[in-house]
C-alpha positions as CSV (number, residue, x, y, z in Angstrom):
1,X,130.6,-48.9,128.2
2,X,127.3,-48.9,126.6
3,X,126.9,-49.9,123.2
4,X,126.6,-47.4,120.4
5,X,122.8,-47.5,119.6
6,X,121.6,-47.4,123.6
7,X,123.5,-43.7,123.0
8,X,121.5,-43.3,119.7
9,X,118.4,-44.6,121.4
10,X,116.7,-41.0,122.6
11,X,117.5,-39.5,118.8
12,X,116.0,-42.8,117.6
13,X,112.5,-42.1,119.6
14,X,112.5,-38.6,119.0
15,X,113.1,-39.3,115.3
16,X,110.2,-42.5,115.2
17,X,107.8,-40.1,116.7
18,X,108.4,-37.0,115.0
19,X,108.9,-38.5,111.1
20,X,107.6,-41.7,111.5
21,X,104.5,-42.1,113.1
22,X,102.9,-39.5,110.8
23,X,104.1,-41.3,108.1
24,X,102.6,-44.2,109.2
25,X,99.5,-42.6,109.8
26,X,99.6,-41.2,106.0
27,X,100.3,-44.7,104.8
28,X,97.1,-46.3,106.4
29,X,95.3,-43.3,105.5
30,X,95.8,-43.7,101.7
31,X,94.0,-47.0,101.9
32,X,90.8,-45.3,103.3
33,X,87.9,-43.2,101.9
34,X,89.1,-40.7,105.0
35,X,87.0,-37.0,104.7
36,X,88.7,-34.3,106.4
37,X,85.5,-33.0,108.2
38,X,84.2,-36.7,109.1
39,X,87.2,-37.8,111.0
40,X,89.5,-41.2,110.2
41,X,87.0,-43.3,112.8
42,X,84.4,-43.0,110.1
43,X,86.1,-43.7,107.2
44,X,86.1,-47.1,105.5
45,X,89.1,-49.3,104.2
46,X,89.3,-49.1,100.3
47,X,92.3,-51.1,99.1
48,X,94.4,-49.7,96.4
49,X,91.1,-48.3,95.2
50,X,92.9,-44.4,96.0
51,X,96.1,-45.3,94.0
52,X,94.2,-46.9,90.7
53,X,92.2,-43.8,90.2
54,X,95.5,-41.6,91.2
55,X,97.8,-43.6,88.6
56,X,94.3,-43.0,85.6
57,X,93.9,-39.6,86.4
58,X,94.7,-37.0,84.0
59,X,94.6,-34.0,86.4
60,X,97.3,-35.4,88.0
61,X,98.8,-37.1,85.6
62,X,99.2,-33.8,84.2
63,X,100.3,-31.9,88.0
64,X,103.1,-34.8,87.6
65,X,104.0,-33.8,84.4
66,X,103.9,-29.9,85.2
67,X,106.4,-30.4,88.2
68,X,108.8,-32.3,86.1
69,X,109.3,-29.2,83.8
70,X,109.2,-27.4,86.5
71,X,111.6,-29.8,88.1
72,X,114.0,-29.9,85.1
73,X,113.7,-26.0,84.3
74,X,114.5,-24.5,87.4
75,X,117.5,-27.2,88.5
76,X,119.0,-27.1,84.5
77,X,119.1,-22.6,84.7
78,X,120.7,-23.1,88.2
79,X,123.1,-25.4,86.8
80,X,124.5,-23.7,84.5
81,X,124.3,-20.1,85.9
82,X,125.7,-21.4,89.0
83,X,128.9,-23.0,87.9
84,X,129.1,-19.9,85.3
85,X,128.8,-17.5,88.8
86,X,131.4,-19.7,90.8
87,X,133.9,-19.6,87.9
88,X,133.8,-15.9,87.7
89,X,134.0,-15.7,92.0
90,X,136.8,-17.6,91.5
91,X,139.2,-14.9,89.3
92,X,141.0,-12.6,91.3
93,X,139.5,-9.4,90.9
94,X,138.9,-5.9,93.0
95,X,135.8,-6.6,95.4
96,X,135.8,-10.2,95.1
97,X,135.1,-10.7,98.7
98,X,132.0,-8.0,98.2
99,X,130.8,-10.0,95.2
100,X,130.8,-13.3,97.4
101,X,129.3,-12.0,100.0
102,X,126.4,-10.6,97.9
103,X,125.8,-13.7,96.2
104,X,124.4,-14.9,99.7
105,X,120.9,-12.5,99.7
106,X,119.0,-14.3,97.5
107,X,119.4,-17.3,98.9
108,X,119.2,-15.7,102.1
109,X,115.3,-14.2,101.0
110,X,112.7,-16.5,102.7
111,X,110.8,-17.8,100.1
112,X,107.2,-16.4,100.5
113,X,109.2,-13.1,100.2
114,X,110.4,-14.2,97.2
115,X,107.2,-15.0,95.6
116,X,105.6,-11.9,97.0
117,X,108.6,-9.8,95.4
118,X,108.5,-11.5,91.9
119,X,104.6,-11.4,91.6
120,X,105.3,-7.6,92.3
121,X,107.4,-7.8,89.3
122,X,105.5,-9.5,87.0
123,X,102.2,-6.7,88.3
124,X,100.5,-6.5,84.8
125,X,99.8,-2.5,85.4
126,X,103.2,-1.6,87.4
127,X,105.6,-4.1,87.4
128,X,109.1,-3.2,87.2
129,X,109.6,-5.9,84.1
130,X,106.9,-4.4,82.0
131,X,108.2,-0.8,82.5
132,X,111.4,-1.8,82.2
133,X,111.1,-4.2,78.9
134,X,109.0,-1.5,77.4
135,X,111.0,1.5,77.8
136,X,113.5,-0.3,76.3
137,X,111.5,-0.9,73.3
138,X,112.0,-4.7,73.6
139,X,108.0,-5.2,74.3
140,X,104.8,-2.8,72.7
141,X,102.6,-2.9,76.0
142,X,102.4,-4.4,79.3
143,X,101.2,-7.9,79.4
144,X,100.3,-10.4,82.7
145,X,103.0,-12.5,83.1
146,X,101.7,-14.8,85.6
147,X,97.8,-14.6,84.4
148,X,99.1,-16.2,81.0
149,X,99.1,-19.6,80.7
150,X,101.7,-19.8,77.8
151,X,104.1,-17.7,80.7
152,X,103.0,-18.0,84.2
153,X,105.1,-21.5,84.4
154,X,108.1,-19.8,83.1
155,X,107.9,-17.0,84.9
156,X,107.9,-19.0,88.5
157,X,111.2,-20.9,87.1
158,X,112.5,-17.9,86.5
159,X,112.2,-16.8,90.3
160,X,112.9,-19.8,91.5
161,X,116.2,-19.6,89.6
162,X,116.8,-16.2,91.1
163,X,116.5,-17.7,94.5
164,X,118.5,-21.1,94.3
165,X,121.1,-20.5,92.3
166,X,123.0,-18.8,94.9
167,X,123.2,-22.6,96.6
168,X,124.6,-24.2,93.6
169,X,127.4,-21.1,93.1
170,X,128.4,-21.8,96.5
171,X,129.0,-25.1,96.2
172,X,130.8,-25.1,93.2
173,X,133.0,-22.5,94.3
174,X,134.1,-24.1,97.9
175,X,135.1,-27.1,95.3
176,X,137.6,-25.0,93.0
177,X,139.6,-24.0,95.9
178,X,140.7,-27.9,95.8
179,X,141.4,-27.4,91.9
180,X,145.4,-27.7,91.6
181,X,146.5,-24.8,90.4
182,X,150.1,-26.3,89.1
183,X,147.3,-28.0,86.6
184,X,146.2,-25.1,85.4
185,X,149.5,-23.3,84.2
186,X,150.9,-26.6,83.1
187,X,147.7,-26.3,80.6
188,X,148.2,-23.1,79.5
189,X,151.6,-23.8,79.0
190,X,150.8,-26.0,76.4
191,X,148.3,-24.2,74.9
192,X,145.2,-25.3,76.1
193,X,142.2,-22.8,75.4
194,X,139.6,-21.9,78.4
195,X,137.4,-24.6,77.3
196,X,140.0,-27.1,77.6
197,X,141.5,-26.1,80.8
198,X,137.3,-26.0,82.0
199,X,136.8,-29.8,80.4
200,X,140.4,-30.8,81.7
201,X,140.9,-29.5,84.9
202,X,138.3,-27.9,86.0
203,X,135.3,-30.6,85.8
204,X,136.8,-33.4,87.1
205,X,137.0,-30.9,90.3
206,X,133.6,-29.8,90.6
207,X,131.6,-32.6,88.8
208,X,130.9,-34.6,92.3
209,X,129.7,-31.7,94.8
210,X,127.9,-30.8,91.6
211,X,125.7,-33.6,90.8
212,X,125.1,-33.8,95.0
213,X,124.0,-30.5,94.9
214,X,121.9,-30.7,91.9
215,X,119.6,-33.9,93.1
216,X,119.2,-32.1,96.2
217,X,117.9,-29.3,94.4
218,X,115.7,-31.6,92.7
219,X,114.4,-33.3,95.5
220,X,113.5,-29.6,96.5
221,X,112.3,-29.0,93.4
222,X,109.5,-31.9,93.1
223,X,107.8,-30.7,96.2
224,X,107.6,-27.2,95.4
225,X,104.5,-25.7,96.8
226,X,105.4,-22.1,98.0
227,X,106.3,-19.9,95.5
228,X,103.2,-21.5,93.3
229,X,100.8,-20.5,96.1
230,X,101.6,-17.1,96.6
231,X,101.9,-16.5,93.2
232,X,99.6,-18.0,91.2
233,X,97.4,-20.9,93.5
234,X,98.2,-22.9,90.3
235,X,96.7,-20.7,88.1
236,X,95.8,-19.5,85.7
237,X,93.4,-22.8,84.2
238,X,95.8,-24.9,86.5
239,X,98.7,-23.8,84.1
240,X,101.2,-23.6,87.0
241,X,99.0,-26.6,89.7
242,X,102.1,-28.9,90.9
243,X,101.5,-32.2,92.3
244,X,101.9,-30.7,95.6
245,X,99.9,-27.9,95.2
246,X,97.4,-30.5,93.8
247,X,97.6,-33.1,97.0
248,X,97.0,-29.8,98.9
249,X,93.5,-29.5,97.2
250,X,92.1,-32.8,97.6
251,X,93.1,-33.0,101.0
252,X,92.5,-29.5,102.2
253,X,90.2,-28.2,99.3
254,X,87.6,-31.2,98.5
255,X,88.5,-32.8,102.4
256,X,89.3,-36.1,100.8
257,X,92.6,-36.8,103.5
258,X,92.6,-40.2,101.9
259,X,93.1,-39.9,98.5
260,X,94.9,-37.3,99.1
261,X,97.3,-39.3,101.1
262,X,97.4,-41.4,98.2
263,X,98.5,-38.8,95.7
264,X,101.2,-37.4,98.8
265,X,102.9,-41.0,98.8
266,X,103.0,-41.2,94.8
267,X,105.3,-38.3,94.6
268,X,107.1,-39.6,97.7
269,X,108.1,-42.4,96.0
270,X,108.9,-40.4,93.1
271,X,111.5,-38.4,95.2
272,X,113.2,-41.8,96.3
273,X,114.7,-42.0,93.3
274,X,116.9,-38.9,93.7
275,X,117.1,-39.7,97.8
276,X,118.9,-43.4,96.2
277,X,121.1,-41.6,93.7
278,X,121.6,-38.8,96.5
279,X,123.0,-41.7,98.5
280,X,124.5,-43.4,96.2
281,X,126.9,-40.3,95.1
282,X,127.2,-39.9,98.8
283,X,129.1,-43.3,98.9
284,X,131.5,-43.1,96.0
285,X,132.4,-39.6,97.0
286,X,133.6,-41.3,100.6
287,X,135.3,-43.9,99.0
288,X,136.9,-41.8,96.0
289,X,138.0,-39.1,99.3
């Protein structure tokens, strides 16, 4: 009988030469003055020369701080819309099934479609939110959503929300079929208002696959690079330039692979945080089961 890691042993090489050679290569990279065009054999070895100037400056500085909103934004609206979406799934109610089944699609939408979609929406001279915000009377005249800097930030969020939310409603939802329902009418028996029954019953259900689902969607979240390309290429002024969007640049914009590199590994440590706390829920969640 062969021991267990001989049988894990082709998955192990395929996963070293996918995942971990390039990261390998990135590492040594981010130590070297590496151009694009130039190649790596004529680069030079710099030290921590690439991070100092990362970790001093301010574009980036301010990139980092630009995805955290966006980070915080985006993950906070699907939150709350999402466990607001997989309560009301969960109520009986005519075309239930149909509902559910609909709340798939926008998750379902690839998300360059998405971005190409919304920036159709946000179209300063025919977009549907103009017209639509206008008729209404709630706006005077049209205005360019994403070519403001003051909106252009939110207005990604907001179509990021549209897109992900979906995930988090899911999630919830799969976890209040395990909520006793004995629980609930014993509440309501003693007069226990929605609220109560929600902060009684109902969270100690769903917090867990909750909080799992939410650093996931963070982790997503800090390398978000799509939907700000096709919508805006970090624009306008760099009002909406993530950290990714940013590492793109230098490596692919100015050719410098090895600062670039640099930056890349920064926000890769960043995202170790939530990959820890992702494992750590992981683990109590096992043990609590």
């Amino acid at each position: 009988m062969p021991a267990p890691w001989l049988l894990l042993l082709p998955l192990l090489i395929v996963i070293a030469g996918i995942v971990g050679y390039p990261f390998v290569q990135t590492i040594v990279l981010s130590f070297t003055n590496a151009r694009l065009l130039t190649g790596f054999a004529a680069s030079h070895w710099v030290g921590f020369e690439n991070y100092q100037f990362a970790l001093t400056d301010v574009e980036f500085l301010q990139a980092l701080l630009r995805t955290l909103y966006f980070t915080g934004m985006s993950v906070g609206f699907e939150a709350i819309l999402g466990v607001l979406v997989a309560l009301l799934l969960n109520q009986e109610f005519r075309g239930r099934t149909l509902c559910r089944a609909l709340l798939v699609l926008p998750w379902a939408v690839p998300t360059i479609v998405n971005a190409l979609m919304w920036r159709l929406i946000y179209q300063p001279d025919f977009g549907g939110l103009n017209a639509a915000l206008v008729q209404t009377g709630l706006m005077d005249a049209y205005r360019s959503w994403l070519g403001d800097g003051a909106s252009a930030m939110n207005a990604i969020v907001f179509a990021d929300v549209w897109k992900n939310y979906p995930l988090v409603a899911l999630i919830v939802l799969a976890a209040l079929q395990n909520a006793p329902k004995d629980l609930y009418e014993a509440a309501r028996i003693d007069g226990a208002n929605a609220w109560q029954r929600f902060r009684v019953v109902t969270w100690p259900v769903i917090s867990a696959p909750l909080v799992i689902a939410l650093v996931l969607r963070c982790i997503e979240a800090l390398k978000v690079f799509d939907i700000v390309y096709v919508m805006t290429r970090g624009g306008p002024a760099n009002a909406t330039k993530t950290v990714s969007f940013f590492v793109y640049q230098e490596s692919f914009g100015f050719n410098r692979v090895g600062s670039g590199a640099s930056y890349a590994l920064i926000v890769v440590l960043i995202a170790t945080v939530f990959v820890a706390a992702y494992v750590r829920l992981l683990r109590r969640t096992e043990a609590g089961a």
